[in-house]
C-alpha positions in Angstrom: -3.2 77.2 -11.6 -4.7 74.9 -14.2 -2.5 77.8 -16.9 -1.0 74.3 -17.4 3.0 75.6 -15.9 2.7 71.9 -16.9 3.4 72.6 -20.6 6.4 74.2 -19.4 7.4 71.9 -16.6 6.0 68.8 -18.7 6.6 68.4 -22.5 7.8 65.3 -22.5 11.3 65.9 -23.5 12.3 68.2 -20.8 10.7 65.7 -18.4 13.2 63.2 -19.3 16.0 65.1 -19.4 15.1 66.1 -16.0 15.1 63.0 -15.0 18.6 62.4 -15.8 19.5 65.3 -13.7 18.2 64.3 -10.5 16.1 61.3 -8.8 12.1 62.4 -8.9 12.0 60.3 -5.3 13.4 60.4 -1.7 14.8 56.7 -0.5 11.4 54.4 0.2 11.9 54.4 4.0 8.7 52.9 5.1 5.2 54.4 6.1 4.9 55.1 9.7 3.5 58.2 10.6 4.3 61.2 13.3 2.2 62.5 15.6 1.5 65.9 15.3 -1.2 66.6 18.0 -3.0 67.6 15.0 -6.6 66.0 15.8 -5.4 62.6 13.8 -4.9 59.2 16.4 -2.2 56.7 15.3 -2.0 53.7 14.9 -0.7 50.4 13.4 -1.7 48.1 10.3 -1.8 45.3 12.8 -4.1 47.3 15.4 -6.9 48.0 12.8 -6.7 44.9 11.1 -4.7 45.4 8.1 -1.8 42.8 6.0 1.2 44.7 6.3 2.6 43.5 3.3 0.2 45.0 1.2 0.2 47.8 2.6 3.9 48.1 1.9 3.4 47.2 -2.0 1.1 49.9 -2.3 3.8 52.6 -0.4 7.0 51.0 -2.9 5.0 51.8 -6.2 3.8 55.2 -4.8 7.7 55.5 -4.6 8.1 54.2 -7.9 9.5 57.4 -10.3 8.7 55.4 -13.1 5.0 54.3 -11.9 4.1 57.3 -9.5 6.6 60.1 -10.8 4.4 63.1 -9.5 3.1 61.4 -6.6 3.9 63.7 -3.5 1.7 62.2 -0.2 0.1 58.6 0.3 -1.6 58.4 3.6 -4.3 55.4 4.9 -6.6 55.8 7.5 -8.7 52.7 9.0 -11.2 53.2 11.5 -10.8 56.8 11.9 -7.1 56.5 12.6 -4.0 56.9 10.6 -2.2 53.9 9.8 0.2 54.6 7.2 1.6 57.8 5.7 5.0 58.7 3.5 5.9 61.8 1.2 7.7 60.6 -1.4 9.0 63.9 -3.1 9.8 65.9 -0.1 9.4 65.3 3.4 8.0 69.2 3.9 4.7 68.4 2.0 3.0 67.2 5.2 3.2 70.6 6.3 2.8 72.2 2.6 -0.4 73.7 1.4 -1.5 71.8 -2.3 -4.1 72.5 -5.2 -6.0 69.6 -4.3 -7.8 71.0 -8.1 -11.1 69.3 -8.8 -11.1 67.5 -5.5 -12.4 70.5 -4.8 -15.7 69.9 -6.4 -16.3 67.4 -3.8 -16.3 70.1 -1.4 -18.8 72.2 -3.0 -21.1 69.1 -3.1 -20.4 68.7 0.8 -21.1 72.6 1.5 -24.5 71.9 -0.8 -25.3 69.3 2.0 -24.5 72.0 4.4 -26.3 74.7 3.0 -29.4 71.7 3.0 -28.7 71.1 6.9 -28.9 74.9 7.5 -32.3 75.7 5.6 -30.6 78.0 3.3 -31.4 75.9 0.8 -35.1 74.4 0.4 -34.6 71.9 -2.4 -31.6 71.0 -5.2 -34.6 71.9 -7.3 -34.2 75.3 -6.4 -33.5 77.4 -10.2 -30.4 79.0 -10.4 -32.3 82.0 -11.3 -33.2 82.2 -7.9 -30.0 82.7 -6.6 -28.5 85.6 -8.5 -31.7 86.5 -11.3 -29.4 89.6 -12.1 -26.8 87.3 -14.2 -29.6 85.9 -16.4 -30.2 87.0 -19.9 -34.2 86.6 -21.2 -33.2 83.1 -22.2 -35.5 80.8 -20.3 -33.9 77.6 -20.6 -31.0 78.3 -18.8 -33.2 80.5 -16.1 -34.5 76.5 -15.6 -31.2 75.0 -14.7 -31.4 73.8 -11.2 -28.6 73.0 -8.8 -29.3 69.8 -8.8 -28.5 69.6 -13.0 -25.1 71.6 -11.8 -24.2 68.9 -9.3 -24.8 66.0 -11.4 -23.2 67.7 -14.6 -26.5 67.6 -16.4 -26.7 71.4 -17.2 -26.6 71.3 -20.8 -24.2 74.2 -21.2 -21.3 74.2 -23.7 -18.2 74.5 -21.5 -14.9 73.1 -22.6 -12.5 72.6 -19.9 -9.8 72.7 -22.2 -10.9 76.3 -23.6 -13.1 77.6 -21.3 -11.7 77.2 -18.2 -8.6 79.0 -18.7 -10.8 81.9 -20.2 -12.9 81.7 -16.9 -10.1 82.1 -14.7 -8.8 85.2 -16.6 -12.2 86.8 -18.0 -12.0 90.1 -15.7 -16.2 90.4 -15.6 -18.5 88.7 -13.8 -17.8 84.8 -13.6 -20.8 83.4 -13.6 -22.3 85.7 -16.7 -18.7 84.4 -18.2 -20.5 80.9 -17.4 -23.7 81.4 -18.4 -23.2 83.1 -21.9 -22.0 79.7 -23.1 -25.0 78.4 -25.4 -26.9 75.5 -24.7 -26.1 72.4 -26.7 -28.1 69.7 -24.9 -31.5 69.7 -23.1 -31.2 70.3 -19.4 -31.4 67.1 -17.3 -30.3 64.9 -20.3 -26.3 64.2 -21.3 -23.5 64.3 -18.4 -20.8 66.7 -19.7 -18.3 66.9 -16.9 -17.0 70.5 -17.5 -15.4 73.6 -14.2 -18.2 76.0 -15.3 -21.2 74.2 -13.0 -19.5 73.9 -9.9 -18.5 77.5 -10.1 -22.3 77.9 -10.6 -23.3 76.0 -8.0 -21.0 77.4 -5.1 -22.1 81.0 -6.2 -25.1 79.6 -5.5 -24.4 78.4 -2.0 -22.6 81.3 -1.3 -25.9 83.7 -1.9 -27.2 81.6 -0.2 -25.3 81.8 3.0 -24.9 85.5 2.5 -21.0 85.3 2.6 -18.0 84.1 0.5 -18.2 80.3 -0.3 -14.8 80.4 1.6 -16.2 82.4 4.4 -18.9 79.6 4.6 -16.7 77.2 4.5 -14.5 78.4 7.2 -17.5 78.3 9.2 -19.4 75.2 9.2 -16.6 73.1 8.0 -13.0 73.9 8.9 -13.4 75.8 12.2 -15.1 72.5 13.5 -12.5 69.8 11.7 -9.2 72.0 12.9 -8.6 73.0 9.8 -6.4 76.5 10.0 -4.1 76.9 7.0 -5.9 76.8 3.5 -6.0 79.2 0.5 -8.9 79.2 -1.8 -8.3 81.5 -5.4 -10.9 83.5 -6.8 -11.7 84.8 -10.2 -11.3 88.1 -10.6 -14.8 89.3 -9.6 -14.0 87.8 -6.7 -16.1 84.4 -6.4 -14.1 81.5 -5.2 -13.5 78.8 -7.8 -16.6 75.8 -6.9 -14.8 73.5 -9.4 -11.0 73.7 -8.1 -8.1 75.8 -6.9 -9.1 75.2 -3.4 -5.3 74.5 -1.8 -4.9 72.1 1.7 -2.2 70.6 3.9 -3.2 66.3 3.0 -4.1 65.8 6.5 -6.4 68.3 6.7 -7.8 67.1 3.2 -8.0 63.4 4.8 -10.0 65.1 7.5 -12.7 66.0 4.8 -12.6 62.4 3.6 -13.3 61.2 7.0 -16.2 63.9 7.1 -18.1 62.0 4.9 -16.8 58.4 5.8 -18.7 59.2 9.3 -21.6 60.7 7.2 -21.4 63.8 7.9 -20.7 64.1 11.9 -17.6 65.7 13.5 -17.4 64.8 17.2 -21.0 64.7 17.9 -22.2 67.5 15.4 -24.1 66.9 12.4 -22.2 69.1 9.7 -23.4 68.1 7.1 -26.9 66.7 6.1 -26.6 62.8 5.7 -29.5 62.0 3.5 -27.8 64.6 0.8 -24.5 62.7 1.3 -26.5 59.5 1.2 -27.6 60.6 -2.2 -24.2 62.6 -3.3 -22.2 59.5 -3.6 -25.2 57.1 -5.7 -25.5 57.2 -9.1 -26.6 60.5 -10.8 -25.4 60.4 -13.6 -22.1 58.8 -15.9 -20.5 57.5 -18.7 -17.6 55.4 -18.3 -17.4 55.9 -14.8 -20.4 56.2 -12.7 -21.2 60.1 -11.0 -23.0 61.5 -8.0 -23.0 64.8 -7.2 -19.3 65.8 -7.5 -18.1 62.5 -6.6 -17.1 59.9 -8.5 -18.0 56.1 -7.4 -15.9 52.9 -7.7 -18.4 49.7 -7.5 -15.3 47.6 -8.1 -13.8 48.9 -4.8 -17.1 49.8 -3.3 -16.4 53.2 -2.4 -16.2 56.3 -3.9 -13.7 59.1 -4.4 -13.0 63.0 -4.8 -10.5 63.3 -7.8 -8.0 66.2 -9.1 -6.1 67.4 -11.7 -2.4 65.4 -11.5 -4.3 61.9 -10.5 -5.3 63.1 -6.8 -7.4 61.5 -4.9 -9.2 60.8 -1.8 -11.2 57.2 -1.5 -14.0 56.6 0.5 -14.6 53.1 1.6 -17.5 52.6 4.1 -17.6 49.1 4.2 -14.0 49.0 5.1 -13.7 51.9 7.4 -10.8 52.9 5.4 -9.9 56.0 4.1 -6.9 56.9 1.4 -5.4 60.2 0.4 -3.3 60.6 -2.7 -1.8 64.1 -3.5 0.3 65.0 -6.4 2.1 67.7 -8.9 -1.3 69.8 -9.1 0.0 71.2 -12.9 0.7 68.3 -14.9 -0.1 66.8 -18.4 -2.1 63.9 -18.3 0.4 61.0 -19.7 2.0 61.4 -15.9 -1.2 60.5 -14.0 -1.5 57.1 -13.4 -4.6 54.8 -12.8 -5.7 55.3 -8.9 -6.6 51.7 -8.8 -2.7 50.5 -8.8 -2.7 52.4 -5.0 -6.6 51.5 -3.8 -6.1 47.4 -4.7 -3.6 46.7 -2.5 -4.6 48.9 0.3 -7.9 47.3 -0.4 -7.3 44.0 0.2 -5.2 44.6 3.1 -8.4 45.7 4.9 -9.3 42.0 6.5 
């Protein structure tokens, strides 16, 4: 997990001499996908209105070792369809389970909508407290942190992602006390602090809830109805699944989450998820450099918005295009190998006529 197996997989040096040693990529031989009676239609650039050629420029850098080295799936979708798909590392990732990592924040925010669509939640005003009071010391400002604070990363709580989340995934008490005995450093509701400890707060939360396991509940009202069979999802040792990552999919089936919300929500005629929260999930919550909604980050330049992960993964949402684009990765790398997701969504982008 995020126990960075980077630092020993990734120091620099050894990267380089690895590279020496054996080619990162497979031979660039194209983008056309298989069918795999696996709930995805086919079909080609030219058939949903889409440049070829740009398409191709976006599938030779995701080849690229030197631009893309931990780049393992690329796959496009355009009006519900798969256009263009190629695994660059080895050709057994389609059918390979993946830490999408904090993509899986995304998720949480979707079963939030879920939980909204069901009545098990009234409001994203709803305290925490009022979930699981038993966690809670006498300390009354965190008692007030709502799930709505959690979603937007406006909690207020000191959690270091670079400390803390490691200690999280080891503590061997309760998680969310682990969470919660972190002291408050800013006033609810006020800074954005993107940090792993809220969405583990928040899909507790969800989880109590539904009265089950946030996988359990996810099982149910999301992947039984999207054909999604094979996933793993880690828990800390208390046994509460991870809300901010860890959660590990095949890429198609992560595409078919992407598509989820692309169609706002509804899965063949069923309304999974509530589509005034998804509405309000990907505007603007909260930010710094980059604008936030609840778990998802939004790209004006682009128009769309995107579920992100550890290694530079990625799945963008574009409405306005009908397109959809799924970038998986090396889950356990150090940061210098990511590389800007805009160098894969321009191309694709503009190929969208």
């Amino acid at each position: 997990m995020i126990k960075q197996l980077a630092l020993t997989l990734i120091a620099l040096g050894l990267f380089t001499s690895c590279l020496k040693e054996q080619e990162l990529k497979l031979p660039y031989e194209g983008f056309t996908p298989k069918t795999l009676h696996d709930g995805w239609a086919i079909s080609t650039p030219a058939d949903v209105n889409m440049d070829e050629g740009l398409l191709e420029q976006a599938f030779i850098h995701f080849y690229s070792a030197e631009k893309f080295p931990m780049g393992e799936s690329l796959l496009v979708f355009r009006q519900g369809k798969l256009v263009a798909e190629a695994y660059a590392k080895d050709k057994g990732d389609q059918h390979r389970l993946n830490n999408i990592q904090s993509c899986t924040k995304s998720v949480t925010s979707m079963l939030a909508g879920v939980a909204l669509q069901e009545g098990l939640i009234t409001s994203l005003n709803q305290s925490l407290y009022s979930f699981y009071p038993q966690v809670f010391t006498s300390d009354s400002k965190k008692a007030s942190i709502s799930l709505r604070n959690c979603l937007s990363m406006q909690a207020g709580l000191d959690f270091d992602n670079g400390i803390h989340t490691e200690e999280l995934f080891h503590t061997p008490g309760n998680s969310l006390q682990y969470i919660l005995s972190r002291p408050m450093v800013y006033d609810t509701g006020a800074i954005f602090h993107y940090n792993d400890g809220l969405p583990h707060l928040a899909g507790a939360a969800i989880a109590t809830a539904a009265g089950k396991s946030l996988e359990q509940f996810t099982q149910e009202k999301l992947f039984n109805p999207l054909g999604i069979q094979e996933y793993k999802w880690e828990k800390a040792k208390d046994g509460t699944n991870f809300g901010a990552f860890s959660l590990h999919l095949k890429p198609r089936d992560l595409a078919k989450l992407g598509q989820l919300c692309l169609q706002n929500g509804k899965w063949e005629g069923q309304q999974l998820i509530s589509a005034s929260y998804l509405e309000e999930a990907v505007k603007v919550q909260a930010g710094s450099n980059t604008p936030y909604g609840y778990y998802f980050w939004l790209l004006p330049a682009f128009k769309g918005y995107a579920m992100k992960g550890h290694g530079g993964q990625f799945v963008f949402v574009c409405p306005e295009k009908e397109l959809l684009i799924v970038y998986t990765a090396f889950p356990y790398t150090d940061r210098s190998l990511w590389t800007d997701e805009g160098a894969l969504i321009e191309p694709i982008f503009r190929a969208c006529k």
